[in-house]
N, C-alpha and C positions, 0 to 999 in steps of 0.2 A: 615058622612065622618069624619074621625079623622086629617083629616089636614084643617090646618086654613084660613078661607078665605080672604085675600088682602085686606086691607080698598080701595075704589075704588078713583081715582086721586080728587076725589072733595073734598072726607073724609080726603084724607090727607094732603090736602092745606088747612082746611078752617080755622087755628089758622095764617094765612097770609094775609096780607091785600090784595084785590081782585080791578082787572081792567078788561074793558070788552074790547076783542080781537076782532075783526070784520075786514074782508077784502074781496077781492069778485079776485079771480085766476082762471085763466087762465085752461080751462081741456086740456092739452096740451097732454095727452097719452092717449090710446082708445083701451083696448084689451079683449078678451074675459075670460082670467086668468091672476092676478095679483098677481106674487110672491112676497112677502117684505121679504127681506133678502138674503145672496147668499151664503153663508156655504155650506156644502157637502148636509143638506138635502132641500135648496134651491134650490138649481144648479139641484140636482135630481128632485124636482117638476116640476121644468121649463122644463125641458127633455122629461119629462115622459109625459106635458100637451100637449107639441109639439108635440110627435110621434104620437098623437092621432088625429092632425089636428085640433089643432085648435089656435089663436094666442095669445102670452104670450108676458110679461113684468117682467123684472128682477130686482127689486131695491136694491141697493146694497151702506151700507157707506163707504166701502174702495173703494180702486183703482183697487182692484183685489178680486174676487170669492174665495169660500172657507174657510173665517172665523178664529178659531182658526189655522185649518191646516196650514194654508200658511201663513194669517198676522200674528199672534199667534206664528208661529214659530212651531208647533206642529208636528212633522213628521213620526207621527204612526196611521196607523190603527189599533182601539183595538176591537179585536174579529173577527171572522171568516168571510174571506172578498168573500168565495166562496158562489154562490149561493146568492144572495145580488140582483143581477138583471143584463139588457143588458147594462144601462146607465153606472155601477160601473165597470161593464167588460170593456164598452169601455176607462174608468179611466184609469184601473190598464193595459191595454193594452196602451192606448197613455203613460204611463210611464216605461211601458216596454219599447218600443219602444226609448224612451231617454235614456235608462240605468239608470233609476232613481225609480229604484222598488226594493227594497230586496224579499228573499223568505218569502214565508206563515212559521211561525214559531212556535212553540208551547208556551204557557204562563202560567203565574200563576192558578191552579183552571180550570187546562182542559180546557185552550179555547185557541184563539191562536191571535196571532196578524202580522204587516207587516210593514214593514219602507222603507218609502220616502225620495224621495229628494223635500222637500214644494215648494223651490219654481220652479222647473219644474213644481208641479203639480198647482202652477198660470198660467201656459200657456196652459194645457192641458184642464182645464177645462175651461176657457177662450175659448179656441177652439174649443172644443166640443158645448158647446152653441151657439156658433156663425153658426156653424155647422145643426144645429135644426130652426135656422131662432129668434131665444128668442132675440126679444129683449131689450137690456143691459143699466140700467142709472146709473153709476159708480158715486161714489163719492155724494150722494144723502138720504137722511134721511127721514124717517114716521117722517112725524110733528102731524097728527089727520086724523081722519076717520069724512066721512059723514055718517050715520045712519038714517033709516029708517025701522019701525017694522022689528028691527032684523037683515035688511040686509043692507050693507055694500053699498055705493052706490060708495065712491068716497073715495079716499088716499089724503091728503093730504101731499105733498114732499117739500124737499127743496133742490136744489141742487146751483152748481154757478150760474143757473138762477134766483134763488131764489123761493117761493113757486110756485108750481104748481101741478095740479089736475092729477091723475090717477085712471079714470075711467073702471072698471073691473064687469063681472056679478059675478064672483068667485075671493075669496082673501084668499089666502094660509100667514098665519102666519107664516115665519121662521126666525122671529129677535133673536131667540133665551132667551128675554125680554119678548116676551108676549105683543107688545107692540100694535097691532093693533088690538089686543080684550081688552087692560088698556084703549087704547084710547076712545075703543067702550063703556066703561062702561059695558064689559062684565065682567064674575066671575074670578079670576084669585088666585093662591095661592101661599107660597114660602115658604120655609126652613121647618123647622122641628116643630112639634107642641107644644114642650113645651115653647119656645125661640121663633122660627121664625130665627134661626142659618143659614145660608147656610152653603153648599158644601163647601171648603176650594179653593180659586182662588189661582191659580200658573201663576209665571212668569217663560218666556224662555228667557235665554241670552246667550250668543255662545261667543266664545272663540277659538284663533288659538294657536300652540304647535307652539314655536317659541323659541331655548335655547338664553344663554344671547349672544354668540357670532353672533349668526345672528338678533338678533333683531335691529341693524343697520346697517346691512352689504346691502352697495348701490349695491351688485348685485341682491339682494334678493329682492331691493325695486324698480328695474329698473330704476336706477337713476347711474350716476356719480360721482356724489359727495353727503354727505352729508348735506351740505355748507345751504341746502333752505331747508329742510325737515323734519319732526317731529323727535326729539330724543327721544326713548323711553327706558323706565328704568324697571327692569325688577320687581319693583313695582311698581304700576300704581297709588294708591291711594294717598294725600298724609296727612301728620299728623293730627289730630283735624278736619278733614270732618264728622269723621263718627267714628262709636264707634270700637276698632280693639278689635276682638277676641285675646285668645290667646290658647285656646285648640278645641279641635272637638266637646266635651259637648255643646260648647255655640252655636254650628251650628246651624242654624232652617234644616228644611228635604231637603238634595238638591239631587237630580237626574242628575246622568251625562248620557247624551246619546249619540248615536253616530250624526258625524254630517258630513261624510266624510273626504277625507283626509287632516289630519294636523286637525282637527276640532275635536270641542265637545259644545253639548249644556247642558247646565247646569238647570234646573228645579226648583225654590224655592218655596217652600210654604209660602201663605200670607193669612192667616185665618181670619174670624171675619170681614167682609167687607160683604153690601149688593151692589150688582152689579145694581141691580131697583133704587138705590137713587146717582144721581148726585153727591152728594160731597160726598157719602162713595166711588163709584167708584174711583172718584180722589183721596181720600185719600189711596186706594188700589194700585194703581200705584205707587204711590210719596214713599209708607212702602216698594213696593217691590226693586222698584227701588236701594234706598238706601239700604235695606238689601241686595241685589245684590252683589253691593259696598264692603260690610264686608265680603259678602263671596268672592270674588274675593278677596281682602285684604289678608284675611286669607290664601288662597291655592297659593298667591304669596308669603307671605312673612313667615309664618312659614309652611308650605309643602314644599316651593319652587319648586311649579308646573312650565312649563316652559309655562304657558298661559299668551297671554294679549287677552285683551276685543276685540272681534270682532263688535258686536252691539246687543242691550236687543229689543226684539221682541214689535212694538209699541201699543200693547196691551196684557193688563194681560187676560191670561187662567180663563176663566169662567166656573165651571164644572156646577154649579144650578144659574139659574136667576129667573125668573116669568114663573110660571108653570099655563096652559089656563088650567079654570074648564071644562071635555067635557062630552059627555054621560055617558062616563064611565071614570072610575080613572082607570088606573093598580094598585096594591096593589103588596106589598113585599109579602105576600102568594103566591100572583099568579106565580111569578117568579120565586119563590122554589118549586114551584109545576112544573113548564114545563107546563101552561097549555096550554090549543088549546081552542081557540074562534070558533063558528061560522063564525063569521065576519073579522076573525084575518087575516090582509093583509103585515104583517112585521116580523121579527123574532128575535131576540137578544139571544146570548150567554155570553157576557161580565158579569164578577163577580160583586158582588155590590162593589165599588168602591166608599166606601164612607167617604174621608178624615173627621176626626174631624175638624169643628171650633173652637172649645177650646184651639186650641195648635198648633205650628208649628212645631212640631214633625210629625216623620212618625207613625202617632196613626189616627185608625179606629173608625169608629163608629160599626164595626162588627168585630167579634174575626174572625181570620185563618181561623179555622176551619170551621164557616159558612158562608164564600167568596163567593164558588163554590155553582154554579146553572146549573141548566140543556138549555139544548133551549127551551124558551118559544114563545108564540106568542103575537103580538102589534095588540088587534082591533083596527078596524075603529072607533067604539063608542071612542077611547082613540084620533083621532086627528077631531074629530068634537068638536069645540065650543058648547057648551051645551047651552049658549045663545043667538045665532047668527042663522043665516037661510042658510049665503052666506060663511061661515068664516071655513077654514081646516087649521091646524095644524102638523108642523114636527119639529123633531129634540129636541131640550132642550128643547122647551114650552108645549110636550105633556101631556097629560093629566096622569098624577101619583102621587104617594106618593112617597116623600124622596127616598125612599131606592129602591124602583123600580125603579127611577129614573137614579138614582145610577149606574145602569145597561144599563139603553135603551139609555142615553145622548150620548153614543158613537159612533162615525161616521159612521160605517157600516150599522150599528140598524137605525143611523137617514138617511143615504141614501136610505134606506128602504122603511123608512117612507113612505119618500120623494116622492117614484117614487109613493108608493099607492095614496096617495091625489093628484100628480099631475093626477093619471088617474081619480080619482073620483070627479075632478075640468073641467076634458076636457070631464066626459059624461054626467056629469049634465048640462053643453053649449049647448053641440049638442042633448040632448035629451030635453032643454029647459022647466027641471023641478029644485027643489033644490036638495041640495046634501044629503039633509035623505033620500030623493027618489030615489036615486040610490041603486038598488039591490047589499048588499055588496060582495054577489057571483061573480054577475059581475066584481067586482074591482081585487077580487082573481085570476079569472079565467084570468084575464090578465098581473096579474104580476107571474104570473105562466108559462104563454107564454112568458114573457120577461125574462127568465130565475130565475126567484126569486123558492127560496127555502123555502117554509113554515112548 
């Protein structure tokens, strides 16, 4: 395998001085599927384990479903969101349904994409599970896994109760981290193999189109008077905070997107950050933050854009984290290839999309020219844990290299996933065997009937 494999959590604490952790919690949740995580390709396991009849658990750290989408701030589907499945249908229909769906559009490198309104799609998918009976524990973290030859017995969580146990026969990894096969002392890998570089992480921060004359005009702010109310100035920053540009050269790469009306969300690049290590993450957030700042400085005060700051999304855009070793890798061949698995239960169109960490520039680690790929397929061998018995995989943690990855990280591709391992999680239950032993025909033949398109 040409990508590098993770020193495992013991390897890389053990230059730390070490205490021994012991407590004895509560197994306070009992279901037959255990999804950790709730992103797009979380939310789809849990769907998909329910329709099957059998009972799920949803753990989830934010307040709301969805992941980068909604918390993130993220408000596109990248790549072709037709043909994805019934769960993604019923998505992009309860967002229809709000007027909160733009059309299927055409994109870079022949493929296409679709833009939302995030945070309706907090309530749609929120609803839809609720919908399926999945039960939800919001605001709650994987602290550790109990293990047993290979299989997964117990989660260990933490939420405002504080630790407590979630016991599952099946656990669908979708932290997007990798973190309940890190936990398990399974194989896990990240970035690129000469470095160990990731993806380049982006922050989202939104901004309202407001000129100088109304930016305190008390009709606009429903008020009276402006006598109690914030006066704002049509630069927001002010001197010696932060470094001020003075030309578009010194910009890092920002992306303005749409964000409805009077609105735009604005996209920065913040490279060079590993998202698996606690104080880079933090120090990821704190770079982008501030760079924010400057460019907000910038497009107020030499643009003289007529924006001020609406709010920066409270977590940074994570394109690569901790990728799970599983039966199989996908490879960047196979991608350029279009290939077709036997086993292949997912499908991806999205180009490889894969920012440099060298530089916060709009620079690839692939020329133009070889962006565009064809539709390939995502085995099963690629969201099995290769060390694990009990343990499937969706969304950013699957099993690839770099630059395939590059490709299949994308929400449609990981609601895909999603819905295969939620089935191959709810007939290895009920057929009361492990999930190698699920015939992966079987898993096909059903996300085929669920409207999926392979």
């Amino acid at each position: 395998m040409r990508e590098s494999i993770e020193p495992s959590r013991e390897e890389r604490g053990k230059n730390f001085p070490r205490i021994s952790w012991k407590r004895e919690v509560p197994v306070r949740y009992v279901a037959d599927v255990a999804v950790l995580g709730g992103g797009i390709a979380g939310m789809c396991a849990a769907c998909a384990a329910a329709a099957c009849g059998v009972s799920v658990i949803l753990v989830e750290r934010f307040a709301i479903a969805g992941g980068v989408l909604t918390t993130g701030g993220v408000a596109n589907f990248s790549g072709d969101t037709r043909g994805i499945g019934e769960i993604f249908d019923d998505i992009l229909s309860g967002l229809e349904r709000f007027s909160a769906l733009g059309p299927l559009r055409d994109s870079a490198h022949n493929t296409k994409e679709q833009l939302f309104d995030h945070e309706v799609l907090a309530i749609v998918l929120q609803e839809l599970l609720l919908r399926r009976d999945v039960k939800i524990l919001l605001h709650t973290r994987i602290v550790d896994v109990q293990v047993k030859d290979g299989i997964i017995t117990e989660a260990i969580v933490c939420g405002p109760s504080g630790p407590e146990a979630v016991r599952a026969k099946v656990f669908v990894d979708c932290t997007g981290e990798g973190q309940a096969a890190y936990m398990a002392g399974f194989s896990t890998m990240k970035g690129r193999p000469s470095d160990g570089l990731q993806l380049s992480m982006s922050l989202m921060a939104f901004v309202r189109h407001v000129n100088r004359e109304q930016l305190n005009d008390p009709d606009l702010r429903g008020v009276t008077s402006n006598k109690s109310t914030l006066q704002y100035s049509p630069t927001q920053v002010p001197e010696g905070w932060f470094r001020q540009m003075r030309e578009e050269a010194e910009r890092p790469m920002v992306s303005v997107w749409p964000n409805g009306p009077l609105s735009n969300a604005l996209k920065i690049k913040v490279p060079g950050y590993d998202s698996t290590d606690t104080e880079s993450l933090t120090d990821a957030e704190i770079r982008g933050r501030r760079r924010f700042f400057e460019v907000l400085d910038y497009f107020q005060r030499v643009e003289k854009r007529p924006w001020i700051l609406d709010h920066c999304s409270p977590i940074i855009g994570i394109r690569e984290g901790r990728r799970i070793v599983g039966d199989y890798v996908l490879t960047v061949e196979d991608v350029r290839a279009g290939r077709n698995f036997d086993d292949g239960v997912a499908r991806g169109t999205w180009y490889l999309d894969a920012h440099s960490p060298d530089d916060e520039k709009r620079t690839y680690l692939v020329s133009d020219e070889n962006m565009g790929v064809p539709p390939y397929q995502i085995p099963l061998g690629c969201l099995i844990a290769r060390d694990g018995n009990n343990l499937l995989m969706a969304g950013r943690c699957l099993s690839a290299d770099q630059m395939a990855h590059s490709s299949a990280r994308v929400s449609p591709t990981g609601a895909m996933m999603g819905q295969a391992v939620g089935i191959c999680a709810a007939l290895s239950v009920k057929k009361g065997c492990l999930i190698r032993e699920i015939d992966p025909s079987e898993v096909r033949k059903i996300v085929i009937h669920r409207n999926g398109k392979l």
